[in-house]
N, C-alpha and C positions, 0 to 999 in steps of 0.2 A: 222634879224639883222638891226639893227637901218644905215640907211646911212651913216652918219654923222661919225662911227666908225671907222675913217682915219687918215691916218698920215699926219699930219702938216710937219713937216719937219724931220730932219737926221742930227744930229749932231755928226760929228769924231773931236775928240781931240790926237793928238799925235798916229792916227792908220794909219799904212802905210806909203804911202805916203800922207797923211792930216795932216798936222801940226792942223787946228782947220778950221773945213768946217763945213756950213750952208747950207743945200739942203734943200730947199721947196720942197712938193707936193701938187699937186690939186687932185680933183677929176677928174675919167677920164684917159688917158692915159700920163702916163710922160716918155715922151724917155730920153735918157741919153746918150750922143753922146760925140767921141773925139778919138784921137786917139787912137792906142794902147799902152798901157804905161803908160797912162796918168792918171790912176788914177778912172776908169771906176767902172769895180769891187768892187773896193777894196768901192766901197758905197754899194752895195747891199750884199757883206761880212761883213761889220759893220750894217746892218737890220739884220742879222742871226743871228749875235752874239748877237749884244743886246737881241733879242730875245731868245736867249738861244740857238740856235742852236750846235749842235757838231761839224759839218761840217764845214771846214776853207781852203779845198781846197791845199793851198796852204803852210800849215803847218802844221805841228802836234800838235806844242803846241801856246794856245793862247799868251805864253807873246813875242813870235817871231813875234806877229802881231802889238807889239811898233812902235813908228817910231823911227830908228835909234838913238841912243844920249839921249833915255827918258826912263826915271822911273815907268812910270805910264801912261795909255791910259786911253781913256774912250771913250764908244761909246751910243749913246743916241737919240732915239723915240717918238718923241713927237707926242701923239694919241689925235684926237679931241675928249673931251668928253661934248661939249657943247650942251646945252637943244635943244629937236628938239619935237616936241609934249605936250611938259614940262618933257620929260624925258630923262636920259641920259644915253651913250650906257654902263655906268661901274655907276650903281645906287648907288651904295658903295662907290665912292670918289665922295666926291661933290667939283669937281673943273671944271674946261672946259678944261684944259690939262690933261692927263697924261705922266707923262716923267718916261719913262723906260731907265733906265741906265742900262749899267757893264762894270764893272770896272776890268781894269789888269795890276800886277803889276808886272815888272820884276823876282821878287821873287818868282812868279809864284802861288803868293795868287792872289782868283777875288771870287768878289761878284755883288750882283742888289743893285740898289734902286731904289722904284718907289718915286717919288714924295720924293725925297730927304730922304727918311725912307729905310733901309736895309733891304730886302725882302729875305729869299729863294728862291731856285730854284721850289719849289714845288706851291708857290705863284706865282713866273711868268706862271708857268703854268699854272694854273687857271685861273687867267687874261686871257691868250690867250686862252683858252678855250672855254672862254665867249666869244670873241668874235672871237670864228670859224676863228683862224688863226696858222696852225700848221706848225714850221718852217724850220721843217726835211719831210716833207710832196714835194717831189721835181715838183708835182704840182702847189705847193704853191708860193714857191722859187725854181727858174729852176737853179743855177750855170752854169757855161761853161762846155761843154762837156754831161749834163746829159739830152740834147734832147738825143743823143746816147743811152745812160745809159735808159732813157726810152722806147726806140724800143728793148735794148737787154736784158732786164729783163727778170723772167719769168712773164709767162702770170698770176699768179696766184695775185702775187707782183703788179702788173700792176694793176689787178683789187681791189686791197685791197686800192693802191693808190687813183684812181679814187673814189672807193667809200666813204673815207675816207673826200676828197675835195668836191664832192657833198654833204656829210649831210648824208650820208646812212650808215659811217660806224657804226653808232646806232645798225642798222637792225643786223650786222654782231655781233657788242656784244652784243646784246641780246639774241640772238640765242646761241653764246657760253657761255652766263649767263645761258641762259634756260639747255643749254646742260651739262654745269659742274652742275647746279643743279642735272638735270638729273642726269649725273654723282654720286653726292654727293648724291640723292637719292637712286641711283644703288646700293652704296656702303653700305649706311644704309639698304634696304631691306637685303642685301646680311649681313652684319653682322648681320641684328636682324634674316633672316632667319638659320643663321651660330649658334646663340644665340638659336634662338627657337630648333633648332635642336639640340644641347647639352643640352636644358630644358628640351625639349624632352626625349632626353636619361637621363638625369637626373632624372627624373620626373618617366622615366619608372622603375627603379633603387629603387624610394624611393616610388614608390607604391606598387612594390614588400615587400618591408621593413615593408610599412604601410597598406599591407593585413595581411604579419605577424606579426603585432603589434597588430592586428585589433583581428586576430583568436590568440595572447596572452593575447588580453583583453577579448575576449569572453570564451578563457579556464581560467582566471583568476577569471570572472564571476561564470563561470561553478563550479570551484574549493568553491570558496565561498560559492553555490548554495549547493554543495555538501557535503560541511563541514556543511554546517546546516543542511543538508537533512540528511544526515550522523550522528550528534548529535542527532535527533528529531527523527531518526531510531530507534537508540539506543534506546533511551527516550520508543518510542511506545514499542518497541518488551521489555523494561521495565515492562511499564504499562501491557502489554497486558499479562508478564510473573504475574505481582501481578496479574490481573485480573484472569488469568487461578487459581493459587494458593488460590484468594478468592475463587472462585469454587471451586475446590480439596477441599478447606478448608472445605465450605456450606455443599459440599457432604458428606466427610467423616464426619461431626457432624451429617446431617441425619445420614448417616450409623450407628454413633454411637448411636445415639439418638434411632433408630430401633432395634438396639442390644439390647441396655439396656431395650427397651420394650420389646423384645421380651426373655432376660434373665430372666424381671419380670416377664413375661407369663410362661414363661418354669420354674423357682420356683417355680411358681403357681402350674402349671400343675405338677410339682415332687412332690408336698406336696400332691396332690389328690392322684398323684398314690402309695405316701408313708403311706399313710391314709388307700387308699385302699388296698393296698399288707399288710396291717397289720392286715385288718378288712379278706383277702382274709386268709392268715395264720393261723388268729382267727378261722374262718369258716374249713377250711383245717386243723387242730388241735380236732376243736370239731369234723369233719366229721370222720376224722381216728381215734377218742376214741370210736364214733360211730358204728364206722365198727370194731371195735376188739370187742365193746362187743356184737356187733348183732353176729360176728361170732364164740365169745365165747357162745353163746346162742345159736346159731344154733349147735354149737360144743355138748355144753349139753342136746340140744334136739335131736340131733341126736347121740350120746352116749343112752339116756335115749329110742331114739326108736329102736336106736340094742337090746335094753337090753329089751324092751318089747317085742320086734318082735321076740328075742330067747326065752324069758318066752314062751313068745304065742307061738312058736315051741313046746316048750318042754312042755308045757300043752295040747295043742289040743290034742295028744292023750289020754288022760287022760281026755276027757271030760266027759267021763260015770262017773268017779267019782263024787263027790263033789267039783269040781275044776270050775264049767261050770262057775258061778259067776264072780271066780275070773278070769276065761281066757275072758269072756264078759267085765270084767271089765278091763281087760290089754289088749286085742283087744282095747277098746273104749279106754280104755290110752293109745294106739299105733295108735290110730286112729287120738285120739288126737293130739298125740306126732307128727306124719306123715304132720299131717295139721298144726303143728306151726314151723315143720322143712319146710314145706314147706313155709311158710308166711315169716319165717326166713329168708329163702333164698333168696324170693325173696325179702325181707327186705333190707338186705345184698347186694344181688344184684343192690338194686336202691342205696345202699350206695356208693356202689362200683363207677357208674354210677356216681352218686355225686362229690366222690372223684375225678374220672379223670376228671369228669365236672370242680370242682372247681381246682383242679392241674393247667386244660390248661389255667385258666383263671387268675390263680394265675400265669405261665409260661409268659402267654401272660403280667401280670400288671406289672412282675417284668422284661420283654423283655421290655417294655414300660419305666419302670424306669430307669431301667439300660439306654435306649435309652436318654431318657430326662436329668438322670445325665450326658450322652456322650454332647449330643447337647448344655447342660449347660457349661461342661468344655471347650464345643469349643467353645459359646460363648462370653465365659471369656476372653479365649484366642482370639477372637476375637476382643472386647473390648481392652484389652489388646492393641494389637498392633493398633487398629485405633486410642484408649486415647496416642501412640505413634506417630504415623502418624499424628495427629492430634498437637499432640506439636512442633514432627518436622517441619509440612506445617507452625505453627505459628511464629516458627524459624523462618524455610523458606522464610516466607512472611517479617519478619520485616527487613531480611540481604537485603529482594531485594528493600522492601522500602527505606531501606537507601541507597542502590544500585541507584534508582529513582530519591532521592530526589540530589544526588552528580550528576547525569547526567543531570538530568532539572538546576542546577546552568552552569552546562556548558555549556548546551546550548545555554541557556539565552546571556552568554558570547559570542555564537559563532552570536547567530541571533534569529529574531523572529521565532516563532514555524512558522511549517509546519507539514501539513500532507501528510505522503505517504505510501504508502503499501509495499514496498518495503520492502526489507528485508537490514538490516547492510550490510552485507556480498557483497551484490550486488551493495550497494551505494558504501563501500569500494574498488572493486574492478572497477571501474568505476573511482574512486576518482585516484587511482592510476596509472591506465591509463592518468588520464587527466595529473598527475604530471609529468608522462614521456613526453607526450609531450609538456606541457611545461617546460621540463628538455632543448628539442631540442632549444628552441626561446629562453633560456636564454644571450643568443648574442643580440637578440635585444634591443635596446639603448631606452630609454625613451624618446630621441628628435624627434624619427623618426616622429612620428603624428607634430611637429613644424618644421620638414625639411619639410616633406611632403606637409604640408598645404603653406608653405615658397613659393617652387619651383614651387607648384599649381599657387599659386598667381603670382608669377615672370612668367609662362607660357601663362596666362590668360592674364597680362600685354605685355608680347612678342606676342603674337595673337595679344591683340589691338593692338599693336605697331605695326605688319607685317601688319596690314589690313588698317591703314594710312599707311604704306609706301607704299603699292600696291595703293592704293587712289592715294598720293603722287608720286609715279612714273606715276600711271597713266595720271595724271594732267599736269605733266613733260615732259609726251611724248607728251600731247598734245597740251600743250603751245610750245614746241619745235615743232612741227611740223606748228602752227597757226605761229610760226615766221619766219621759213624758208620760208611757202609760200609769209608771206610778205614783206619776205627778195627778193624770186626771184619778185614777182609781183613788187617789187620797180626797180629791178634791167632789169626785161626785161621793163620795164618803163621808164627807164634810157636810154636803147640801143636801142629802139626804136628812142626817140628822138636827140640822139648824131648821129644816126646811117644817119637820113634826112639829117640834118645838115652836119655832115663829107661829104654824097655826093654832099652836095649843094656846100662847098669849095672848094672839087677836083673838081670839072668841074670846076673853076673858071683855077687851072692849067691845063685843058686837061689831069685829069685825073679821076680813076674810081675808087670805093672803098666799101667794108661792114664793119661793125664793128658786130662781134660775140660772144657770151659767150658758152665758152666751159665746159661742166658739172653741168649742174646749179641747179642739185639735189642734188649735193656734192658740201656743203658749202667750207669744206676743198682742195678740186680738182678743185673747180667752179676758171677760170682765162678769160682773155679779149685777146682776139685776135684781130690784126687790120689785115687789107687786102687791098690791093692796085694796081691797073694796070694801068701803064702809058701808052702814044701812041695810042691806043686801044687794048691794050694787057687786057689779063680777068684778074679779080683780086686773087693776089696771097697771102697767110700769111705773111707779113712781118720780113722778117730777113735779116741777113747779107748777107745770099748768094743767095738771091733772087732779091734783090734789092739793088741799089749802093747809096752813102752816102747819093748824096744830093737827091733819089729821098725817101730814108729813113726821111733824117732831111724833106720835104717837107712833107710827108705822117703824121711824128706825129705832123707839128706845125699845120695842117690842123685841124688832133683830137682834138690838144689844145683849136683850135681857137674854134671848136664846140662845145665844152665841157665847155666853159667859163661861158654862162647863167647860167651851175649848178652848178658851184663853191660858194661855200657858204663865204666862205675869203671872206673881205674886198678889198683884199690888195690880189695884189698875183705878180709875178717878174719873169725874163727870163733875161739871158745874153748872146749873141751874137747866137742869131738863126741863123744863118743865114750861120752859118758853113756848108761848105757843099753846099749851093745853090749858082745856077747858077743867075744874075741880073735877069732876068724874075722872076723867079720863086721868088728872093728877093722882088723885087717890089710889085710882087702879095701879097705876104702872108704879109709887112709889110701894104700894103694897109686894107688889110682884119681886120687888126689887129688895123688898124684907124679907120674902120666905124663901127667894131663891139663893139668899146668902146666909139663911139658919142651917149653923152645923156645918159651914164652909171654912177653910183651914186659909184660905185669903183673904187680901184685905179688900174689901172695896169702899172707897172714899164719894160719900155723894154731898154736896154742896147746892143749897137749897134755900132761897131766902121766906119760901110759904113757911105755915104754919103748922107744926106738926102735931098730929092726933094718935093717938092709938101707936103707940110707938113700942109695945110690947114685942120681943124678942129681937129691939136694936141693941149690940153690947155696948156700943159707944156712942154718945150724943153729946156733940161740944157746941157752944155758943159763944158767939164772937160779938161784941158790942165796942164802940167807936167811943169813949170816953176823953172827953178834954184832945179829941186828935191824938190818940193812941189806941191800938186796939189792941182788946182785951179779953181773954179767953178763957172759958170756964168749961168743963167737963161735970156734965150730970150724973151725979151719984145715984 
């Protein structure tokens, strides 16, 4: 912070008792001395208010901070903003004053302006932001009574204070930046883990949906597969029925084709044997005229040799006569006769012989005819029925052709051929089954595979998205943790060297003191303890009932005063310290409070209604006195 970023002066108009006062400041320590009454205060309550302050002390609402009899106040800061390096402390107005006003008006309307232009309150703050001056900060600006108010705070308060006036309280929003990150990361894991976990279930939901989508499109396939396999069946066991039928067919025309030659052979063969049974009849005709008349001739030859053989009886006796001739001559004619009846006979006999010869051969031609007429007739009749079987298979064949050619158009219809061995019957019932079950998944939605793919994707997205936020928390916790430690590291850094210092100014009183941070791993819990033992008594925590007012008010201006190097304000104020202490102990700590701002480039404003001694190396001493109910202010030369 630029030196030079100091208050010029303090101008009240119509506030309090200031009808319209001009208070200089220098660099360095400015006391502000006068009685009580007189108008003391009521200057370092018009720096608060200009400054935005809430705090007023001694009233509740600002327009009771008029002065009696007036309409309207104004109270007004004039900050040096003149070049010091060639820069200057507020880069953004290029003037070498800035005058911070506000204004209030009975009616209990108030506003700012800086540099004569209406500002917001959100603009003054900023302004004072920049230049590291907070005015509700009661290290900052001490009022009356709130050395007290700072020994009985809590310790937690206490330390936020402090840290706040040295420049650290960064450290602390950082840390609850990192942390509400944190936080807002927590939260995000936690919903997108909340998120993936209903994707999740979601996700499990429509996979279930989109296996049975999966096995409706693969029975849906099947089914297709099957209606063609199922046509093409057909189609085959078609074909393969013409095919059998052209067989059947090929066959029964040999068959017939053999019939017919062998009908031709067996006419053939009836005409030899009808030839020969005629030629055999011929023969057997002549043989039996044959044999009647060999046996008519044996019949008369053997008549004619009874009839010689009884001559020849009845002559041999008779041979003495004249007879002998004739009985030699009918002897040799019975001789004769005897030997043609014999040749007869056996004439006859070979006829005979003949005849049964020829009979059995004439039996056998005409068993044989008869047989060949049988095997003819059955022929026929076999013919017959094959020239039937034969027309019917032609039938046959054309109804299954056409049976063929109406199933290959269907097919055609249903899908490219295939082949399979299968039989209809088997694709059918297969086919049928598949319809059942996909009768069951008829529930299933055609969006399922676009849900499914959907919620895939939104999962896959919730994964990435859970693995930056674990990244992201991760990162979170360790950025918060890399700020706590430099939050404590700054902070036992701090109490370290406030903690020299405190004891270096109590012994200045006779007395003794630490200064401790309690919890300082819990940002939240983390507060500042003071400790102090007077007399040579050991040092005790600082409170009310440990220690009495003024060895309290002595114990925190001590803090103050060591504390002062790290204050980062410009500017910072205190009214009437000294409540509570005894002169010694006044003397000391105002002393202290002189040498520790000789040669110091800020201001520090103390407010003081004792009497002041020995006041070499203050550059500023103004005196305020209450005249006729205005007060009035002088600056010592």
């Amino acid at each position: 912070m630029s030196a030079n970023a100091l208050i010029r002066e303090i101008i009240l108009e119509n506030f309090m008792s200031h009808e319209y006062s001009r208070i200089p400041f220098r660099p360095g320590l400015n006391l502000v001395c006068g009685p009580n009454g007189a108008g003391k205060s009521s200057i370092l309550l018009g720096i608060a208010v200009a400054l935005g302050q809430t705090y007023t002390e001694r009233s509740r609402r600002l327009s009771d901070l008029i002065r009696r009899g007036k309409d309207l106040g104004r109270v007004s800061v004039v900050f040096d903003n003149s070049l010091n390096n060639g820069k200057r402390p507020i880069a953004s107005v290029n003037s070498d004053t800035i005058v911070l006003s506000r204004y209030m008006s009975r009616d209990g309307t108030y506003w700012h302006e800086v540099n004569n232009r209406t500002v917001t309150k959100g603009e003054v703050l900023r302004l004072l932001g920049r230049l590291s001056i907070n005015p509700d900060n009661m290290l900052i600006i001490m009022h009356q009574n709130m050395v007290d108010l700072f020994g009985a705070i809590d310790a937690r308060e206490r330390l936020k204070l402090v840290e706040e006036a040295v420049g650290l309280r960064e450290y602390r929003e950082l840390i609850f930046e990192a942390r509400e990150k944190l936080s807002h990361t927590l939260s995000e894991e936690e919903s997108i883990r909340n998120l993936l976990e209903k994707a999740q279930e979601t996700l499990r939901y429509w996979e279930g949906e989109y296996q049975r989508f999966q096995k409706k499109q693969e029975l849906g396939e099947r089914k297709r597969d099957l209606e063609i396999e199922y046509a093409w069946a057909k189609c085959i066991r078609q074909e393969e029925a013409v095919e059998n039928l052209h067989s059947k067919l090929d066959g029964l025309k040999g068959e017939l084709r053999e019939v017919v030659e062998e009908i031709d052979e067996n006419s053939k063969r009836e005409g030899e044997l009808e030839a020969k049974l005629k030629e055999l009849e011929f023969e057997l005709d002549s043989t039996y005229q044959q044999l009647i008349e060999r046996e008519r001739a044996h019949a008369e030859t053997d008549t004619r040799a009874k009839l010689l053989e009884g001559l020849c009886k009845s002559l041999r006796p008779l041979t003495g006569t004249g007879l002998s001739e004739i009985l030699e001559h009918l002897e040799a004619e019975l001789k004769r006769s005897q030997g043609g009846l014999h040749e007869a006979s056996a004439r006859g006999k070979e006829t005979r012989s003949k005849l049964v010869e020829i009979k059995g051969e004439n039996e056998r031609a005409r068993g044989a005819y008869i047989n060949v007429r049988v095997k003819g007739a059955i022929l026929g009749v076999r013919r017959e029925l094959l020239e039937k079987d034969v027309s019917g298979v032609q039938s046959e064949l054309r109804r299954v052709r056409r049976e063929l050619e109406h199933l290959e158009r269907e097919a055609r219809q249903v899908g490219e051929r295939i082949e399979t061995e299968r039989k209809s019957q088997e694709v059918l019932d297969e086919l049928k089954l598949t319809n059942i079950q996909l009768a069951s998944l008829a529930d299933v939605s055609p969006d399922v595979e676009r849900m499914y793919l959907s919620y895939k994707s939104t999962l896959k997205e919730l994964e990435a998205k859970a693995e930056i936020a674990a990244a992201n928390r991760k990162r979170a916790l360790e950025a918060l943790e890399l700020r706590k430690q430099r939050w404590v590291s700054e902070v036992n850094k701090l109490i370290q060297e406030v903690r020299e210092k405190y004891v270096e100014v109590l012994s200045r009183v006779n007395a003794l003191g630490d200064v401790r941070i309690l919890n300082i791993q819990d940002i939240d819990e983390a507060g500042l303890e003071l400790l102090v033992g007077f007399k040579g008594a050991a040092p005790q925590v600082l409170d009310a009932y440990t220690q009495s007012g003024g060895e309290r008010t002595t114990a925190i201006m001590c803090f103050l005063l060591a504390l002062q190097q790290r204050i980062q304000s410009p500017i910072r104020a205190i009214d009437e310290f000294e409540a509570h202490l005894d002169p010694r102990n006044r003397e000391a700590i105002l002393r202290g409070i002189i040498e520790l701002m000789k040669g110091e480039a800020t201001q520090y404003i103390v407010i003081t209604p004792g009497q002041l001694v020995n006041l070499e190396g203050v550059p500023n001493v103004i005196t305020v006195q209450n005249i006729a109910g205005s007060s009035q202010v002088k600056v010592a030369v």
